[in-house]
C-alpha positions in Angstrom: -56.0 -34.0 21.6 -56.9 -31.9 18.5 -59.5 -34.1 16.9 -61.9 -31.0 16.5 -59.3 -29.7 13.3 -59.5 -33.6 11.5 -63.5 -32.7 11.0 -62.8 -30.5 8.5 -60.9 -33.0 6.6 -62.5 -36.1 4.9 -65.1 -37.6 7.0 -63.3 -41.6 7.1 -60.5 -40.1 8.4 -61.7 -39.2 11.0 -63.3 -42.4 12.0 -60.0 -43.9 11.1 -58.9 -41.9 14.2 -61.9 -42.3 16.2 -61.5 -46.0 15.5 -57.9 -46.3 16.3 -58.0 -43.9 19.4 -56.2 -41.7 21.0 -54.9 -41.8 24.7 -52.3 -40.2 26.8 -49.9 -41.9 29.3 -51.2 -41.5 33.0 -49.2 -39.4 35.8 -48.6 -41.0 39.0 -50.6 -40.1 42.0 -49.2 -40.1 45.9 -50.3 -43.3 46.6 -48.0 -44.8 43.7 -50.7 -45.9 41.9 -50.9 -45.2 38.1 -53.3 -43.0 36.5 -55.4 -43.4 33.9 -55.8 -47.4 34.3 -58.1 -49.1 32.3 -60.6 -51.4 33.1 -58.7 -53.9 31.2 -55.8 -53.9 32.7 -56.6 -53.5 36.7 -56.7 -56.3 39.2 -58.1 -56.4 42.4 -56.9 -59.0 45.1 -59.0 -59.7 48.3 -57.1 -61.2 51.3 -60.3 -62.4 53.6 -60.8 -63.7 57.1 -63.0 -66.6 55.9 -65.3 -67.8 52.8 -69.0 -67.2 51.1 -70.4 -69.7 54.3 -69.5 -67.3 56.8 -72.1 -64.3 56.7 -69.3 -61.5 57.4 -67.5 -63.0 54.5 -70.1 -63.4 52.2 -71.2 -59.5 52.4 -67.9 -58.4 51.5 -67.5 -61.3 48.7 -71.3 -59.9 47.1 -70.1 -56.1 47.8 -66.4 -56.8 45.6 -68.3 -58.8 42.8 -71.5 -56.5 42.3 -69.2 -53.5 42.2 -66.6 -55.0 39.9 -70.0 -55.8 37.5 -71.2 -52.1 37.6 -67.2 -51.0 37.3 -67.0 -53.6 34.0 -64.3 -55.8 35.4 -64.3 -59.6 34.3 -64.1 -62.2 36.4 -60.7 -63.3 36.1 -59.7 -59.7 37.3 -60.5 -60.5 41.0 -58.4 -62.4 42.8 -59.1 -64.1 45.7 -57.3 -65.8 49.3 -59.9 -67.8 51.5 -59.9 -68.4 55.1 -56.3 -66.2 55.5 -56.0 -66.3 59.6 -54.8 -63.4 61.2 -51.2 -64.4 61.2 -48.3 -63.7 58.4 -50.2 -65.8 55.9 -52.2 -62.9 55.7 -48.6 -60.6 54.3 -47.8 -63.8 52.6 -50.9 -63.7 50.8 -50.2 -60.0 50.0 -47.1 -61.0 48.3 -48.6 -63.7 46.1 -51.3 -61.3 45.0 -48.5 -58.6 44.1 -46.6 -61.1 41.9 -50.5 -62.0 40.4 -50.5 -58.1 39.6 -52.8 -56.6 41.9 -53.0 -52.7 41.8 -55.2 -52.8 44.6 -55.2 -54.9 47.8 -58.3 -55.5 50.3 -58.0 -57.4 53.7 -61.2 -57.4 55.5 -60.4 -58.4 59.1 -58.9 -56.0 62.0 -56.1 -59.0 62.7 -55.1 -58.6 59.4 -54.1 -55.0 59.7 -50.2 -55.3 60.9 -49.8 -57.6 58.0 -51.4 -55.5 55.3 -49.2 -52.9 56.5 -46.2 -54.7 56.7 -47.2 -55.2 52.9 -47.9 -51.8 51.8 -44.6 -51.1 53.1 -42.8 -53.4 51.1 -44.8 -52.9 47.9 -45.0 -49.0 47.7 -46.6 -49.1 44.5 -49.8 -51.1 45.2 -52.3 -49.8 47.3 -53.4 -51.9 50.1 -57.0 -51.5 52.1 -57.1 -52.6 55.5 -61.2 -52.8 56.3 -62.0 -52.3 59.7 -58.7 -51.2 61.3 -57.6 -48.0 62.9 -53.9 -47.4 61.5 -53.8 -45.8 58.3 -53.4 -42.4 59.4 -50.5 -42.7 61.3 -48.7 -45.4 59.3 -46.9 -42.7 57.2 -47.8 -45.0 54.0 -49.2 -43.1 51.3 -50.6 -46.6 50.1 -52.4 -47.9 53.2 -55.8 -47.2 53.7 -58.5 -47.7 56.2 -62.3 -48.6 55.6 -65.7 -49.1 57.8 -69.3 -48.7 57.2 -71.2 -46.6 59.7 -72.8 -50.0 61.1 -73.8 -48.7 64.2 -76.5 -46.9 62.3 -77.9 -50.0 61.6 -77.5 -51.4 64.7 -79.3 -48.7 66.4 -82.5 -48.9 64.2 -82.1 -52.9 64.4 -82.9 -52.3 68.1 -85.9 -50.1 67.5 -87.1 -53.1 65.7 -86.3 -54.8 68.9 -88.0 -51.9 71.1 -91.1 -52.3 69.1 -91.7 -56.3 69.6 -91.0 -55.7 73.2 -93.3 -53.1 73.4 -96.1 -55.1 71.8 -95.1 -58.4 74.1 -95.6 -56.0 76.9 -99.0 -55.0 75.8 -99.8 -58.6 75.1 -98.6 -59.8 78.3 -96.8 -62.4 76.7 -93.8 -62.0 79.3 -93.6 -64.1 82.5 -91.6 -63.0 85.9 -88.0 -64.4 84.5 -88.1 -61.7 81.0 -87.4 -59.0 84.1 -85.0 -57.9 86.3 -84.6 -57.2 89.9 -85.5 -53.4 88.6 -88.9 -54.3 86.2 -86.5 -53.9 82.8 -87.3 -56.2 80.3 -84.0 -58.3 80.0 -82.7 -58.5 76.5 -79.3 -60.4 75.6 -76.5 -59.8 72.9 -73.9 -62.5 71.6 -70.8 -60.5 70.9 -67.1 -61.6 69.2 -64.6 -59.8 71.4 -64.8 -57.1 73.6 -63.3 -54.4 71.0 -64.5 -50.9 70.5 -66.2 -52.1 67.4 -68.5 -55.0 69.5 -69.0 -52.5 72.1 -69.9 -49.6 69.2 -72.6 -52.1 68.1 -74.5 -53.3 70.9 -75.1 -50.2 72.6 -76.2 -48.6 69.5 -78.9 -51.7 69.3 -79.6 -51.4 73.1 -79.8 -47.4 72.5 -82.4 -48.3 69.8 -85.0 -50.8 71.7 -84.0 -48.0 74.4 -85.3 -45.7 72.4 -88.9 -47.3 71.7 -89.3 -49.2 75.4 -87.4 -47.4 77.7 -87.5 -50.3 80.7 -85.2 -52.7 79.2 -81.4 -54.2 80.6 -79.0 -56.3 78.3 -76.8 -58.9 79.0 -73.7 -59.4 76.5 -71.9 -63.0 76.4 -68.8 -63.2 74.7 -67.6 -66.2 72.6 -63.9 -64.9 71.5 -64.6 -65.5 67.8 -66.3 -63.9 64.9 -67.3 -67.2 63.6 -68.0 -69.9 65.7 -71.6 -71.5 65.5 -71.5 -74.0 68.2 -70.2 -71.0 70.4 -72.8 -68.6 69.3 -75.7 -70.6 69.9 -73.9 -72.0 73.5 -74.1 -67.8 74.5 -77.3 -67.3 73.0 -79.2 -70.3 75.2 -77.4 -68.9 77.9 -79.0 -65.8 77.7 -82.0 -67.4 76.9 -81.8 -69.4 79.8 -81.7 -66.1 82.1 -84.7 -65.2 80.6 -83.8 -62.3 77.9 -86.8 -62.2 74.9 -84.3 -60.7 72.0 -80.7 -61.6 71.4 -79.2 -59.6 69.0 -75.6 -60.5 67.6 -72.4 -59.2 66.6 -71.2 -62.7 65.5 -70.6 -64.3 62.2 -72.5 -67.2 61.8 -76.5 -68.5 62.4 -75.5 -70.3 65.7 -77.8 -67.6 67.7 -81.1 -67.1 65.7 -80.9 -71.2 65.1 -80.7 -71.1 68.9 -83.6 -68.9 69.4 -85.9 -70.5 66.7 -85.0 -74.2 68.5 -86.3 -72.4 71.8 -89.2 -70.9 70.2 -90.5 -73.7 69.0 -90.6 -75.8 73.2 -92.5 -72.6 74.2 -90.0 -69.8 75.0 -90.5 -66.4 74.1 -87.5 -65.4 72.1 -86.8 -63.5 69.2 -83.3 -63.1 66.9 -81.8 -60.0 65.4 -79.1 -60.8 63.6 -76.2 -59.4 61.6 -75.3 -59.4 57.9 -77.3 -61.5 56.4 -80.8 -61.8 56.6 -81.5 -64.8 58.6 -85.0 -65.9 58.2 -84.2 -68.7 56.5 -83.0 -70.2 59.5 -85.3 -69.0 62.0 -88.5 -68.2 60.1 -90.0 -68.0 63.4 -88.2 -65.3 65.4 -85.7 -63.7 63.2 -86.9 -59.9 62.9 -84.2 -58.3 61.0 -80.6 -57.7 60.7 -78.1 -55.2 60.9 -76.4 -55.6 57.5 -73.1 -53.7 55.3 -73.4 -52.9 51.9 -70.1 -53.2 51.0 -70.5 -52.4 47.0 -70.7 -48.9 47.9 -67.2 -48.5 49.5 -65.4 -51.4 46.6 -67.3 -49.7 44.1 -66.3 -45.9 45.2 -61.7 -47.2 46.0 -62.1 -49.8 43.0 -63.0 -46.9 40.7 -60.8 -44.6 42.2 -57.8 -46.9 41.6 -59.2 -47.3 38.0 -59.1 -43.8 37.2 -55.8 -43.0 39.1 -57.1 -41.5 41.8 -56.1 -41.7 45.5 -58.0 -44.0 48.1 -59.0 -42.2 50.8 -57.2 -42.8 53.7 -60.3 -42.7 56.1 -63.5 -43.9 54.7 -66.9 -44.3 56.5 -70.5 -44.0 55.3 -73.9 -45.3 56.5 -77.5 -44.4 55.9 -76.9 -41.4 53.7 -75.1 -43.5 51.2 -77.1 -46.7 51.9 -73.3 -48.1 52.8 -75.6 -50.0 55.6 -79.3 -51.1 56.2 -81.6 -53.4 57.8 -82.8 -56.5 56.2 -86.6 -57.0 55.5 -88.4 -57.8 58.4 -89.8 -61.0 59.6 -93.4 -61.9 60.1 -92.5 -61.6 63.9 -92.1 -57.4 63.8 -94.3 -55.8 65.8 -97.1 -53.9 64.1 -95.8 -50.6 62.7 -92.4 -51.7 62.6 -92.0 -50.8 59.1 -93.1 -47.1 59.6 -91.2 -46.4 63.0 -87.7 -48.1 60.6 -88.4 -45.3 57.8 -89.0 -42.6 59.9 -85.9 -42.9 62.2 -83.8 -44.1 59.1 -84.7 -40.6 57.8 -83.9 -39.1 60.9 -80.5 -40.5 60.9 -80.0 -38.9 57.3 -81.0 -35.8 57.9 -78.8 -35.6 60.9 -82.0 -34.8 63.8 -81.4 -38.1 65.3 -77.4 -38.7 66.6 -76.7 -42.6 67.8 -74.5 -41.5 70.3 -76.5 -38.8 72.0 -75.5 -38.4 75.3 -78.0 -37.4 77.3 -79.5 -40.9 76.3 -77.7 -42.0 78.2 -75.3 -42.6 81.9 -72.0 -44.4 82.8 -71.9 -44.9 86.4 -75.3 -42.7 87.0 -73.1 -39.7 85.0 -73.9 -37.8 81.9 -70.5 -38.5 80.2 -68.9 -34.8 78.1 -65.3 -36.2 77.3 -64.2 -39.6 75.7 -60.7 -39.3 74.3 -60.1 -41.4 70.6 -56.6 -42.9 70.6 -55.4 -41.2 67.0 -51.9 -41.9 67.6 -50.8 -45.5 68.4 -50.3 -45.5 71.8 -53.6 -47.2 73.7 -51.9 -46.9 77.1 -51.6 -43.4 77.5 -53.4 -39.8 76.0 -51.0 -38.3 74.0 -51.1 -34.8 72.4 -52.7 -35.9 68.7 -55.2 -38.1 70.4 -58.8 -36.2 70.6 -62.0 -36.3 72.9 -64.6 -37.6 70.5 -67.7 -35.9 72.1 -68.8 -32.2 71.4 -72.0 -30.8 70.5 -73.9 -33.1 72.7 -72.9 -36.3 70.9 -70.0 -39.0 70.1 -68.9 -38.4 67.0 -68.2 -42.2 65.9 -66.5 -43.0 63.0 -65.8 -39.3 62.3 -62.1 -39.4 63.7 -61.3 -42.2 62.5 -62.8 -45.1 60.0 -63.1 -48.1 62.6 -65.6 -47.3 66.0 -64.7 -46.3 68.6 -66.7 -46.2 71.0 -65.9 -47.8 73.8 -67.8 -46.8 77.2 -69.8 -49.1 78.9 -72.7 -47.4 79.6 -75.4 -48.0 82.2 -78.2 -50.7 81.6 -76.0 -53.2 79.6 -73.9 -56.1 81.5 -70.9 -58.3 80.2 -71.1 -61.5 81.3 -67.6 -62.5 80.9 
């Protein structure tokens, strides 16, 4: 553009063609996107697994809106599918947000992954984002992308917060004969979803954090088969209650367990909640001392603007603490004294890389220190194939770094599944 030469000339024509404008037609990038897209004209469709009163949900609903209000967009520039099960209404929502004309295409459930990619492949030109899965990279789409949040971060200094109340019910000799096993651990519980990688990622990242502060402590894991399922949740939580553990932590969607734990509390039982995504004091005012929790504006605001300005998505995209992609909520009147300055100091220590999650001489599977745990990277779960890669080196399990979506999946010493 040679505006520079029209300031010589008379000064209103030059605001005539600063006023007017001048702008240049955008190239296309590899993913088929085009470049150069302005705010005006981009729309953003969002394919999810359930609705703003499911607390998974809702994160990703506030990350999309509070990025597309820092990005500019309006309102009607969003568009949005509800409750989309993991089935083909999840392509066939695809489809009617590509005829709504979506440039880019978020699904935020691993069961929706084989649809979104049977989507990117029919619409080459729209770039699709499956959050949470594992596929991307060997889909040989140029247009389908991966996403996760380095959770297990959070997770892991969610269970120091744990550590430290256990630690000061110890002191306090608050804990009776059936908060201990056969071995004088403390017994701890966690309601998980499924047993996937991802489950597995996060609860021995928040049983590798109390670990961390109280050293004597087992952990029982009950499984409801569903993200979302409040009934369930709070069915596996008294369970675990029941058996005597004094924190349940959750990788579950909903308020079943901490409701479960404040009900409890309140007859006599010692029993305290950490949840996961949102903070759920507000439900059990009593117990609840934090949760892990996403902040999902940082990666819609980074692949939003990136489709804005042309640019390609990423194909593998994970951040945590260094980007404040994840975090702990504020912390109930339950934590422990000092709470608040053990968080920030092993928050930092996270950042600064001095403190790995996954560090394996903390600990064992099957009394062993473990030094190889091969990553599928190429499709085929049965078998180890050439491309796939052993995830552990330099004294630590690289999660996330292969890959997007965890993957860890050992089942280390100390923690039980229950079914």
């Amino acid at each position: 553009m040679k505006m520079k030469k029209l300031l010589s000339a008379i000064l209103v024509f030059a605001m005539i063609f600063a006023l007017t404008g001048c702008g240049s037609k955008g190239t296309s990038s590899s993913n088929g996107s085009a470049s150069g897209e302005k705010k005006s004209d981009i729309i953003v469709g969002a394919v999810l697994i359930g609705d703003e009163n499911e607390g998974y949900t809702y994160a990703h609903i506030k990350g999309i809106k509070e990025a597309a209000k820092e990005l500019g967009l309006s309102d009607d520039q969003i568009k949005w599918k509800y409750s989309v099960p993991e089935d083909n209404s999840c392509y066939d929502a695809c489809v009617d947000l590509v005829g709504q004309g979506c440039s880019i295409i978020f699904s935020n459930s691993y069961g929706h992954q084989t649809y979104t990619q049977q989507a990117a492949k029919d619409y080459p030109d729209v770039t699709f984002v499956a959050m949470t899965g594992d596929t991307a990279a060997i889909s040989g789409l140029p247009n389908f992308k991966n996403a996760f949040t380095a959770i297990y971060q959070a997770r892991y200094v969610s269970g120091v917060v744990a550590g430290m109340k256990i630690a000061e019910l110890v002191k306090d000799n608050k804990l009776e004969d059936k908060n201990f096993d056969k071995d004088g651990n403390v017994k701890i519980g966690y309601v998980g979803a499924y047993p996937y990688a991802e489950v597995v990622s996060g609860y021995t990242a928040f049983y590798l954090g109390a670990k961390s502060v109280y050293d004597k402590v087992s952990m029982e894991v009950q499984y409801t088969n569903s993200w979302f399922d409040i009934t369930g949740e709070g069915t596996a939580a008294d369970a675990l209650i029941a058996d005597g553990c004094v924190i349940i932590g959750q990788h579950a969607d909903s308020t079943g367990a901490p409701s479960a734990c404040e009900a409890a509390f309140k007859k006599g039982t010692t029993v305290y909640s950490v949840g996961y995504n949102i903070d759920m004091l507000s439900v059990a005012p009593d117990v609840a001392l934090t949760s892990a929790t996403n902040n999902w504006e940082v990666y819609y605001k980074y692949a939003i603007g990136a489709a804005m300005n042309g640019d390609e998505v990423v194909t593998d995209w994970c951040k945590g603490f260094e980007e404040d992609a994840v975090a702990i909520t504020d912390l109930g009147t339950a934590a422990a004294e000092g709470t608040a300055d053990k968080v920030a100091e092993v928050e930092k220590s996270i950042k600064d890389g001095t403190l790995k999650v996954f560090d394996t001489s903390k600990f064992t599977v099957g009394g062993k220190t473990v030094t190889e745990c091969v990553v599928d990277l190429t499709g085929n779960f049965e078998t180890t194939d050439e491309g796939d890669k052993n995830a552990i080196w330099d004294g630590y399990f690289h999660e996330s770094e292969l890959r997007a979506a965890p993957s860890f999946s050992l089942r280390i010493d100390g923690i039980t599944e229950l079914n």
